[in-house]
C-alpha positions as CSV (number, residue, x, y, z in Angstrom):
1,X,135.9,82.0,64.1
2,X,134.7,85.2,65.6
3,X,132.2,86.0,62.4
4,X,130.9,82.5,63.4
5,X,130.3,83.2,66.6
6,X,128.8,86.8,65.9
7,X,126.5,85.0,63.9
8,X,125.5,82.7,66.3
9,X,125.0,85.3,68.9
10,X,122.5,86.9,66.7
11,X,120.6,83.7,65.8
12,X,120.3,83.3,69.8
13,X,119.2,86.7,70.0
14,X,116.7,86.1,66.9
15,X,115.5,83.1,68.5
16,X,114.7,84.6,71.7
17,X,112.9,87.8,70.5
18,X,110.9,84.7,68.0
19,X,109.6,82.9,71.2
20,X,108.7,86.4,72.9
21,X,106.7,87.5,69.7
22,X,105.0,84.1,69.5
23,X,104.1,83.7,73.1
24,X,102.8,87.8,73.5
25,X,100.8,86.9,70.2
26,X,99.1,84.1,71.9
27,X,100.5,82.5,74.8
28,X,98.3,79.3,75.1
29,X,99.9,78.0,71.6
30,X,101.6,75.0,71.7
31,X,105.4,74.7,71.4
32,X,105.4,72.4,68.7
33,X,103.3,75.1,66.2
34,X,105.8,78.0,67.3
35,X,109.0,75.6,66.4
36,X,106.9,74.9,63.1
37,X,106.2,79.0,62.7
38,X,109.8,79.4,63.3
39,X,111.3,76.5,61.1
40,X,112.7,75.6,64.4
41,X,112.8,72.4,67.2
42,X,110.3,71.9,69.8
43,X,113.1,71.0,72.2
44,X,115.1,74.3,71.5
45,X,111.9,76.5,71.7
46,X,110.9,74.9,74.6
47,X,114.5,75.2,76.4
48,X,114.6,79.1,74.9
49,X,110.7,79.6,76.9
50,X,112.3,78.1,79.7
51,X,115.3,80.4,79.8
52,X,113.4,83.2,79.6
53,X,110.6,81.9,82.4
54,X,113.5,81.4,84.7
55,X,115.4,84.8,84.4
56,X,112.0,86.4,84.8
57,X,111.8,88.2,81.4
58,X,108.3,86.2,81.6
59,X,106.8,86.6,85.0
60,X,103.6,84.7,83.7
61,X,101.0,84.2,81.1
62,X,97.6,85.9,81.8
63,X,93.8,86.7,80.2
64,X,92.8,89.7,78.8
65,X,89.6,90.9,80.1
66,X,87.0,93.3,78.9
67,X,86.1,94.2,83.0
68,X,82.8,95.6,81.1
69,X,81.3,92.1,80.2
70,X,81.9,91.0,83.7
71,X,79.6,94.4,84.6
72,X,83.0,95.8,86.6
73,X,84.4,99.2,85.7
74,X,88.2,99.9,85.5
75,X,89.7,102.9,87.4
76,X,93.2,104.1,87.0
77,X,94.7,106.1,90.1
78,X,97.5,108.4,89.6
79,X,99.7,109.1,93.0
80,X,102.4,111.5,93.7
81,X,104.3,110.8,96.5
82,X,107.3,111.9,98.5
83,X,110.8,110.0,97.6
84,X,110.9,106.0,98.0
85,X,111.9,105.1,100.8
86,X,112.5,101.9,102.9
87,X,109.1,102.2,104.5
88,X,106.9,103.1,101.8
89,X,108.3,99.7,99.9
90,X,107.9,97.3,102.5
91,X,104.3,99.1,103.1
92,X,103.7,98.6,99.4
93,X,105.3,94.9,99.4
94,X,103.5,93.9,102.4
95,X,100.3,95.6,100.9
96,X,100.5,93.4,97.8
97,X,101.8,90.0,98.9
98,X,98.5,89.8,101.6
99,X,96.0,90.6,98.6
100,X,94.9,93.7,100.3
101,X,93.0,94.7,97.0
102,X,91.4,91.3,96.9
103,X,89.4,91.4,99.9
104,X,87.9,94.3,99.2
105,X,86.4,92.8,95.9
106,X,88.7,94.9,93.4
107,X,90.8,93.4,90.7
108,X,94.4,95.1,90.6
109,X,95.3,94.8,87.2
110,X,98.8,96.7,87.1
111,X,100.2,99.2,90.0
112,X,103.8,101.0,88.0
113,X,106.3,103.0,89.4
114,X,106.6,105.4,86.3
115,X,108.6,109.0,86.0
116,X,106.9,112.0,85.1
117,X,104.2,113.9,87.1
118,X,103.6,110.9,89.0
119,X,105.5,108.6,90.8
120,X,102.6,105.9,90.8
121,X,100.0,104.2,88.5
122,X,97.2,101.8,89.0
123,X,94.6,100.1,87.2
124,X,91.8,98.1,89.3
125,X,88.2,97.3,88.3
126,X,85.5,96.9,90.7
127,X,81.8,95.7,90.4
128,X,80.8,99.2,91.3
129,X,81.5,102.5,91.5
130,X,80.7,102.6,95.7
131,X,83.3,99.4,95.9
132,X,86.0,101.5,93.8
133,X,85.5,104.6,95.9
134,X,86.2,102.9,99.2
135,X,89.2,101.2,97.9
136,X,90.1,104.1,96.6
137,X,89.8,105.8,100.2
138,X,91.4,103.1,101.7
139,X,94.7,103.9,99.7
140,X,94.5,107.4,100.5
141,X,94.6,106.6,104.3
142,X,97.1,103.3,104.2
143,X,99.1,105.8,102.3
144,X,98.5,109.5,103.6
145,X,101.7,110.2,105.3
146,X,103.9,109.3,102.3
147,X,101.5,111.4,99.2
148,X,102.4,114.9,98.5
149,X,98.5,115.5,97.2
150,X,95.7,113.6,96.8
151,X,95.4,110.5,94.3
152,X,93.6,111.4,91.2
153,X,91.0,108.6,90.5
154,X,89.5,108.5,86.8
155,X,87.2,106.0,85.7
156,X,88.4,104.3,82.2
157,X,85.6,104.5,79.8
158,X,87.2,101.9,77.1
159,X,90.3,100.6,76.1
160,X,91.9,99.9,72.7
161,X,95.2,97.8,73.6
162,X,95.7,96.0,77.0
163,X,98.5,93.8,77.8
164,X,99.4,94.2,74.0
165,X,96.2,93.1,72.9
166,X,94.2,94.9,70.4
167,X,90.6,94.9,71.6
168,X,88.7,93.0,69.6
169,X,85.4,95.3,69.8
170,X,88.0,98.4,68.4
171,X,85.3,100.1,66.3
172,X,83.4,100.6,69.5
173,X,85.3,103.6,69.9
174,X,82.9,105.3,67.5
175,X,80.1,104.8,70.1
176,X,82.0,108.3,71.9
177,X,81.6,110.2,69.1
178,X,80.1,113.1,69.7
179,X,78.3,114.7,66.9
């Protein structure tokens, strides 16, 4: 009885890590051609995509951009800053949940708490470099008292995997050759 049920444990497993691989690959396909890809249900995908929605492994399903076809550049801002604390949360929470970003015209695509040299990382595009600098100023104030130095601000000049995605346009690279 117990082999049976280690084996069923891993098939769950299996199953789950299936539906994850299927929806990173492309997460507009429909249920019905991942239980085909799988040998699998539609009803037991579907309930294992709803598991996972509802525990929050999957926060949602987004595009990937290229921000330089929409004539935006991406920054990435690097922050150090003193420990976390209560304050510098709910500043942070607050910041986020009004779309502070937003309405000044920049895109946040991902702001990480991260270990190492810095205790921050964020990736926003903007339609121009004068819009990116005073958002970029605007964080250095809203956050002054809790940074230990200033923010490093680089602009990204192209990316070869977002979200998981491979870009398309890879051998584009090339074009920063320098000979």
């Amino acid at each position: 009885m117990n082999e049976n049920k280690s084996k069923s444990n891993k098939q769950l497993k299996q199953n789950k890590t299936d539906v994850l691989d299927h929806l990173l690959d492309d997460p507009t396909e429909s249920i019905r051609n991942i239980a085909k890809k799988m040998n699998s249900y539609r009803q037991k995908v579907w309930r294992e995509k709803k598991k996972l929605e509802d525990e929050h492994v999957i926060w949602g399903y987004t595009a990937v951009i290229d921000e330089s076809k929409l004539n935006h550049v991406s920054y990435m801002v690097l922050m150090k800053t003193k420990p976390m604390s209560r304050e510098l949360a709910d500043l942070m929470v607050h910041g986020l949940l009004k779309g502070e970003a937003h309405k000044q015209n920049v895109r946040l695509l991902n702001l990480c708490r991260v270990n190492g040299e810095y205790d921050w990382i964020m990736r926003f595009s903007a339609p121009d470099h004068a819009t990116a600098r005073r958002y970029y100023d605007t964080l250095r104030l809203f956050y002054d008292e809790y940074l230990l130095e200033k923010p490093v601000m680089v602009d990204m000049c192209f990316c070869l995997v977002a979200e998981g995605k491979r870009n398309p346009e890879i051998k584009r690279l090339h074009d920063f050759v320098v000979d």
